[in-house]
C-alpha positions in Angstrom: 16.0 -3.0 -5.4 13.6 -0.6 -3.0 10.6 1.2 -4.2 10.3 4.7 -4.1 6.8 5.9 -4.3 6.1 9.7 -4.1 4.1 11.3 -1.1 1.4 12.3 -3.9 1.1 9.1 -5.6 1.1 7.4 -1.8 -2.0 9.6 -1.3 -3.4 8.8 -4.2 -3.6 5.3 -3.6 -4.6 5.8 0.2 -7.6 7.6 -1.4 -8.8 4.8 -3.8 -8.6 2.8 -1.3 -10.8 4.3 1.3 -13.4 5.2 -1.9 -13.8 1.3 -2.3 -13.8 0.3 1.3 -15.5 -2.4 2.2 -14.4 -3.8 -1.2 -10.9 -4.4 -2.3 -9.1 -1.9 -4.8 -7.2 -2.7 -7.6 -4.9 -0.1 -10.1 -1.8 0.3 -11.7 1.6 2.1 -11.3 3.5 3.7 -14.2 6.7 4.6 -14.3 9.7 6.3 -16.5 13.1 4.2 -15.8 12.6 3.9 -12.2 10.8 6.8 -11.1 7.2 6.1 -10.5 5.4 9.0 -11.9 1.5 8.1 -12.5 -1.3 6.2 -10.6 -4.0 4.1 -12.5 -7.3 3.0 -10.7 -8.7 0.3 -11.8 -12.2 -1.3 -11.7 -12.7 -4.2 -9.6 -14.7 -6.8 -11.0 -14.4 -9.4 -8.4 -17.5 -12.2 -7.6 -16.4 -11.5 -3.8 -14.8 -7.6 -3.7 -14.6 -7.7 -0.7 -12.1 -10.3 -0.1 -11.1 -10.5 -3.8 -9.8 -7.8 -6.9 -9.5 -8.9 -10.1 -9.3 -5.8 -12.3 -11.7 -5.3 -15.3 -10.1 -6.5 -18.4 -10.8 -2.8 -20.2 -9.7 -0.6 -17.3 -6.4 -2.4 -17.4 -5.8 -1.8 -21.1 -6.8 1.5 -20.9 -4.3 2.4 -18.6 -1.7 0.7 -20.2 -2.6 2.5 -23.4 -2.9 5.7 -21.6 1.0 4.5 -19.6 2.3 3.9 -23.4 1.0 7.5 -25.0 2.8 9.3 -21.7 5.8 7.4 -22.4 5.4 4.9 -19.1 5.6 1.5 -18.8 4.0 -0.8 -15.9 5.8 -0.7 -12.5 3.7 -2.0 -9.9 0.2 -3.3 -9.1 -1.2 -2.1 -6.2 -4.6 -3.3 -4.5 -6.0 -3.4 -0.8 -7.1 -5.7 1.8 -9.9 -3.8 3.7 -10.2 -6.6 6.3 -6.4 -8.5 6.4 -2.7 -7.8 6.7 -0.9 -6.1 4.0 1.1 -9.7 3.2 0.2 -11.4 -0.1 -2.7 -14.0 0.4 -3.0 -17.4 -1.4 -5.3 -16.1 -4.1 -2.8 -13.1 -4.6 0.2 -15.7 -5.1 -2.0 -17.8 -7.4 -3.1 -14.8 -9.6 0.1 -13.0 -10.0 0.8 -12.6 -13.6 3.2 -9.5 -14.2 6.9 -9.3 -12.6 6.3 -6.5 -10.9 6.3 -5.4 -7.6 2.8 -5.5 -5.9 1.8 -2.9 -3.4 -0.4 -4.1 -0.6 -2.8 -1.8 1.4 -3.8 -3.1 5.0 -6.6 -0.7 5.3 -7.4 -1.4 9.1 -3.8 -0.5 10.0 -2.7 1.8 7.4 0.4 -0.4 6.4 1.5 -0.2 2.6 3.6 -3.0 1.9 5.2 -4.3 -1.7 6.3 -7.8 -2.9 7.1 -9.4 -6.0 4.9 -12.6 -6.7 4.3 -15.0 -6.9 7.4 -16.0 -4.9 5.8 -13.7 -1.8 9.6 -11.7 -1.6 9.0 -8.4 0.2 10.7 -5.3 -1.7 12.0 -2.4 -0.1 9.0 0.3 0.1 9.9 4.0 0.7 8.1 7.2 0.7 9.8 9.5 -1.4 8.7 13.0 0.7 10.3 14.9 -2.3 8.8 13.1 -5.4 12.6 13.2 -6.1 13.8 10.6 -8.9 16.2 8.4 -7.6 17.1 6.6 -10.8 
């Protein structure tokens, strides 16, 4: 099933990720049915952020508290690779925990890409120009 990510939200992310450059970014998508509708930095807490994200425990729940009040749930996980390809790497296949889609940012080329994990399946990514639901 293709992703369908909204021009601002797409911006949105583009603009976390050049605010943690050289370190990797981390945050949350939230969606209603199958229009994704909110953003979610998160704080990357990482021993090596720059080739790593692991998102702080606390941000995470926050956003999903704040996903839960706006009537949201979790719909993708997005985070960057400031020096690598926007393809899942080994430690991304190993930490995957949620079943949905993650969103990959290869910062160097400007590439968004999304897979599900751990299985490394690429999903259809599309800008939505319109931030039109398609559900």
């Amino acid at each position: 099933m293709p992703l369908h990510l909204p021009r601002h939200l797409e911006t949105a992310l583009w603009e976390h990720v050049q605010r943690e450059v050289p370190c990797e970014c981390v945050g949350v998508i939230g969606a209603q049915g199958a229009a994704l509708r909110a953003l979610y930095p998160l704080r990357n807490i990482a021993r090596d952020p720059a080739h790593r994200y692991l998102a702080d425990p606390a941000s995470l729940l926050r956003a999903l508290r704040a996903m839960e009040q706006e009537g949201l749930t979790l719909a993708a996980i997005y985070h960057s690779h400031p020096h690598g390809r926007a393809r899942p790497s080994r430690s991304d296949l190993d930490l995957a925990e949620y079943r949905v889609p993650y969103l990959i940012a290869d910062v160097e080329r400007h590439d968004l890409r999304a897979y599900l994990l751990p299985q490394g399946e690429e999903v259809e990514l599309t800008i939505d120009e319109r931030g039109t639901d398609f559900s």
